[in-house]
Biotite code that builds the C-alpha atoms (Angstrom):
import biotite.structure as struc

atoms = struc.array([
    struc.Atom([-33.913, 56.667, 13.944], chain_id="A", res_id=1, res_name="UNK", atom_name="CA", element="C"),
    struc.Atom([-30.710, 57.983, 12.324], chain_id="A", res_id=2, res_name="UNK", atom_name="CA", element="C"),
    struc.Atom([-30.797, 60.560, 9.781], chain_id="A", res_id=3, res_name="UNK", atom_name="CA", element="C"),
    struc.Atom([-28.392, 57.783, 7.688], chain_id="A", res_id=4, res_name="UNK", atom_name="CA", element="C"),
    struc.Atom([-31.081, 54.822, 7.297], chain_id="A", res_id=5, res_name="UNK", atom_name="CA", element="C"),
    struc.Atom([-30.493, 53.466, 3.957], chain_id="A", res_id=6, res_name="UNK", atom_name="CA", element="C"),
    struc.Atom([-33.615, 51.870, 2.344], chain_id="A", res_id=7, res_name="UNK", atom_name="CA", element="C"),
    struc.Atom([-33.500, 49.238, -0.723], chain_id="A", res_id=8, res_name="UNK", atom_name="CA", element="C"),
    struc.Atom([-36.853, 47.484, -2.666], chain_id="A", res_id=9, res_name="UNK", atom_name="CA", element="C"),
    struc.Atom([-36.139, 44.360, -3.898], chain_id="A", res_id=10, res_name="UNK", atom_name="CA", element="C"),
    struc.Atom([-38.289, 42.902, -7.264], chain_id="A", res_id=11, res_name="UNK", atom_name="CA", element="C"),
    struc.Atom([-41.717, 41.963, -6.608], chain_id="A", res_id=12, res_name="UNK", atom_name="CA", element="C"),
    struc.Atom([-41.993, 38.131, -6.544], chain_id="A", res_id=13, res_name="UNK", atom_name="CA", element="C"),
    struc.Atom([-45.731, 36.183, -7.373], chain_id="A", res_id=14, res_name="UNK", atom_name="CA", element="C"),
    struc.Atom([-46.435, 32.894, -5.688], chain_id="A", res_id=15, res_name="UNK", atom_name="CA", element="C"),
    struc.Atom([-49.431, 31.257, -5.965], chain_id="A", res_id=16, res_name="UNK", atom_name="CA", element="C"),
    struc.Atom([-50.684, 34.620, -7.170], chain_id="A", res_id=17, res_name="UNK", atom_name="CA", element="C"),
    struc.Atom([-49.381, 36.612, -4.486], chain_id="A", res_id=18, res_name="UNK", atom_name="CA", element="C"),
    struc.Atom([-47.427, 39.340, -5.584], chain_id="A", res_id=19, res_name="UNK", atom_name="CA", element="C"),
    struc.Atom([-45.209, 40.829, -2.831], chain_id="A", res_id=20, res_name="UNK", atom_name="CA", element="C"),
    struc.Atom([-41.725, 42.597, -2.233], chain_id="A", res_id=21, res_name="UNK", atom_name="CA", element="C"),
    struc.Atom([-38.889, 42.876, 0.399], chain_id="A", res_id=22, res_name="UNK", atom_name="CA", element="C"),
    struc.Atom([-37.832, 46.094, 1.451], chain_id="A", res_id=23, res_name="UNK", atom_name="CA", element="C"),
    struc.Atom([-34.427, 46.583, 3.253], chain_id="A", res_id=24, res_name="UNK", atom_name="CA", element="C"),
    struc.Atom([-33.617, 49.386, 5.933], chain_id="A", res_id=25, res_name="UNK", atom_name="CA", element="C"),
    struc.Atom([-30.031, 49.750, 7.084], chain_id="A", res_id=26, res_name="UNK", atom_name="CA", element="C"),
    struc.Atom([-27.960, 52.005, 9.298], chain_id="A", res_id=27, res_name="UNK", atom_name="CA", element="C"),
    struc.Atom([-24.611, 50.983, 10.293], chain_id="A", res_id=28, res_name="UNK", atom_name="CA", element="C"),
    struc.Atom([-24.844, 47.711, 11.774], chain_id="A", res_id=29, res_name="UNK", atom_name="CA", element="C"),
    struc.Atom([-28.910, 47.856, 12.409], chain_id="A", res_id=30, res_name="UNK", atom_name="CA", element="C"),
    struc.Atom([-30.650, 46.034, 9.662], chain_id="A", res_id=31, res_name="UNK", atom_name="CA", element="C"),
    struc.Atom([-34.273, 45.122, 9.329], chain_id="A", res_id=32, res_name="UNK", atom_name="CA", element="C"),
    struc.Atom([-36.344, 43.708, 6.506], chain_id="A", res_id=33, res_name="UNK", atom_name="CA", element="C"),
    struc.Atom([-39.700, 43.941, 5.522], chain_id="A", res_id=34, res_name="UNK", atom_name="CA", element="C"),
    struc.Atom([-42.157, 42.704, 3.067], chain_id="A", res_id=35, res_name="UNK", atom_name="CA", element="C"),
    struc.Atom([-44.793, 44.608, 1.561], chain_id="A", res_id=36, res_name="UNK", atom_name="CA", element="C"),
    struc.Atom([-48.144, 44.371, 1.026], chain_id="A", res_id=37, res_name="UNK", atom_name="CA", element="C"),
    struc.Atom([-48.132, 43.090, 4.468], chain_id="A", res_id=38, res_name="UNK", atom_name="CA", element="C"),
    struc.Atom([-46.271, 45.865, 5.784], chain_id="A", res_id=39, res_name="UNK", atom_name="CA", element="C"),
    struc.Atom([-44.106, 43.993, 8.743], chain_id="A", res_id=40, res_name="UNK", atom_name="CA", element="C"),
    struc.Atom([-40.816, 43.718, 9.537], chain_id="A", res_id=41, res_name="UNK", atom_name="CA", element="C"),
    struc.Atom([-39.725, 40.462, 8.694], chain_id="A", res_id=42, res_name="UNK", atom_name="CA", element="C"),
    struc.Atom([-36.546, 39.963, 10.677], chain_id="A", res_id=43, res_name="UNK", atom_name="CA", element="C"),
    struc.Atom([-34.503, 42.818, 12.424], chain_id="A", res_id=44, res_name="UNK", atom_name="CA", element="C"),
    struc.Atom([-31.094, 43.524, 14.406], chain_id="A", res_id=45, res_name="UNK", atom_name="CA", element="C"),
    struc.Atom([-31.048, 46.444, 16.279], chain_id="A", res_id=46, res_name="UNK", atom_name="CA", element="C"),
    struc.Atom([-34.075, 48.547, 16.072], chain_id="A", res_id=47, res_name="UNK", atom_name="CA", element="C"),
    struc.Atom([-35.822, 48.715, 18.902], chain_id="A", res_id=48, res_name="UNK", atom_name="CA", element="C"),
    struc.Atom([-39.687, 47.837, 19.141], chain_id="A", res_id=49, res_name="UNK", atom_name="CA", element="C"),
    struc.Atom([-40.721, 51.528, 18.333], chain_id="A", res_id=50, res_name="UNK", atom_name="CA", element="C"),
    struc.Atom([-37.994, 51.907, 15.878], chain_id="A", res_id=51, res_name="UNK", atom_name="CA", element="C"),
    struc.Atom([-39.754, 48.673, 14.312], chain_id="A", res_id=52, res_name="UNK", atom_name="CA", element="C"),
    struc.Atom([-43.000, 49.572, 14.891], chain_id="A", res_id=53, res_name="UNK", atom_name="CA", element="C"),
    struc.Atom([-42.507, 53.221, 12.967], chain_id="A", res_id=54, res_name="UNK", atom_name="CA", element="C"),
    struc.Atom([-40.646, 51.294, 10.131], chain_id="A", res_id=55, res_name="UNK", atom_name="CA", element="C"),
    struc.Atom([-43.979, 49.446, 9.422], chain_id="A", res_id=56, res_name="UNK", atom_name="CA", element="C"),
    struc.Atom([-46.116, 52.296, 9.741], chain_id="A", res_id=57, res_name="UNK", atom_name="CA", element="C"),
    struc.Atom([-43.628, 54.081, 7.151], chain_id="A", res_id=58, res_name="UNK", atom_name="CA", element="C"),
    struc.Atom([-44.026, 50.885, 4.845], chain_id="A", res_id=59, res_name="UNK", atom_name="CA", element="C"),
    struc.Atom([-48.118, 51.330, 5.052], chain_id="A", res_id=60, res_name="UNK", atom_name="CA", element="C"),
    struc.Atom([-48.016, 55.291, 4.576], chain_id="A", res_id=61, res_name="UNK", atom_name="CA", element="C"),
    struc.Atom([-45.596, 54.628, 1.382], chain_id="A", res_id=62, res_name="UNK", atom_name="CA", element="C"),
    struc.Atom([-47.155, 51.385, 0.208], chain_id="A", res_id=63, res_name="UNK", atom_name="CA", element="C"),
    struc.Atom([-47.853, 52.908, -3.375], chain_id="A", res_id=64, res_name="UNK", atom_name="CA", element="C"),
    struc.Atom([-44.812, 54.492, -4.029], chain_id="A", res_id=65, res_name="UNK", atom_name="CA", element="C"),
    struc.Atom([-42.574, 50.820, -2.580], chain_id="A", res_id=66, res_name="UNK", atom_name="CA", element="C"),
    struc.Atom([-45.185, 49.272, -4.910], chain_id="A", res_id=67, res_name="UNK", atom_name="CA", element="C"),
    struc.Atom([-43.882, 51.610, -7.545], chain_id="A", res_id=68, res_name="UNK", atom_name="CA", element="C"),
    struc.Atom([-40.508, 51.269, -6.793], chain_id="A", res_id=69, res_name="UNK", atom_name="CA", element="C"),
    struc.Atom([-40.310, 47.197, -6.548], chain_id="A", res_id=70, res_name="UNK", atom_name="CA", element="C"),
    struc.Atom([-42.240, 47.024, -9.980], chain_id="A", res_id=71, res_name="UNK", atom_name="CA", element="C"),
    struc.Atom([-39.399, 49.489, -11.961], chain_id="A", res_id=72, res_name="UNK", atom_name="CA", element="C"),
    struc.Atom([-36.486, 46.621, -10.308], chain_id="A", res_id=73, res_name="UNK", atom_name="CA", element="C"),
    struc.Atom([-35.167, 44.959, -13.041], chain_id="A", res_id=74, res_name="UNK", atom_name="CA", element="C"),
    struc.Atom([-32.795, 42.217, -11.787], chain_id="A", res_id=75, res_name="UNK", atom_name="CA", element="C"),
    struc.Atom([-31.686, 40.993, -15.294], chain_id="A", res_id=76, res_name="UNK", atom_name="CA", element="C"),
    struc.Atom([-30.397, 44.517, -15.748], chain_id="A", res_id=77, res_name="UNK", atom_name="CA", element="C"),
    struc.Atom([-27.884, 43.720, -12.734], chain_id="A", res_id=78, res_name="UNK", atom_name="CA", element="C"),
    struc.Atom([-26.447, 41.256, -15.107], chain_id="A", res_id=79, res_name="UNK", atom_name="CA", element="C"),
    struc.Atom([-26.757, 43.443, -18.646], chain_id="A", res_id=80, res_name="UNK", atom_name="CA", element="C"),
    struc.Atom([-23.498, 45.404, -19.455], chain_id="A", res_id=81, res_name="UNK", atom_name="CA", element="C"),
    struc.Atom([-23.807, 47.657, -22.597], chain_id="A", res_id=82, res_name="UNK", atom_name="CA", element="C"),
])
């Protein structure tokens, strides 16, 4: 994977109490999104199957701190201007 892979958590979203969260890897024109606590890849565009399979491994090794992350995403504050 390139040294430029850009990562994004979105909010965490509860459905039928379920509580889970997308998280976004990017590099160039490779994309591939995941959703957490299940720890798969969604949908993907140029990763290969390794390069997939070692995003998902980095989403369970990091699972608390994506938790983390997702639950400090505000998106009202997207739309808040001081």
């Amino acid at each position: 994977m390139s040294d430029a892979l850009q990562m994004s958590v979105s909010q965490i979203f509860n459905r039928n109490g379920k509580k889970y969260a997308f998280v976004s890897f990017t590099d160039g024109s490779r994309m591939a999104e995941g959703k957490i606590p299940d720890c798969t890849i969604l949908s993907s565009r140029g990763f290969a199957k390794e390069e997939i399979s070692q995003l998902e491994d980095y989403m369970g090794r990091e699972l608390s701190n994506l938790k983390r992350m997702a639950a400090g995403v505000r998106i009202m504050d997207a739309f808040m201007k001081s």
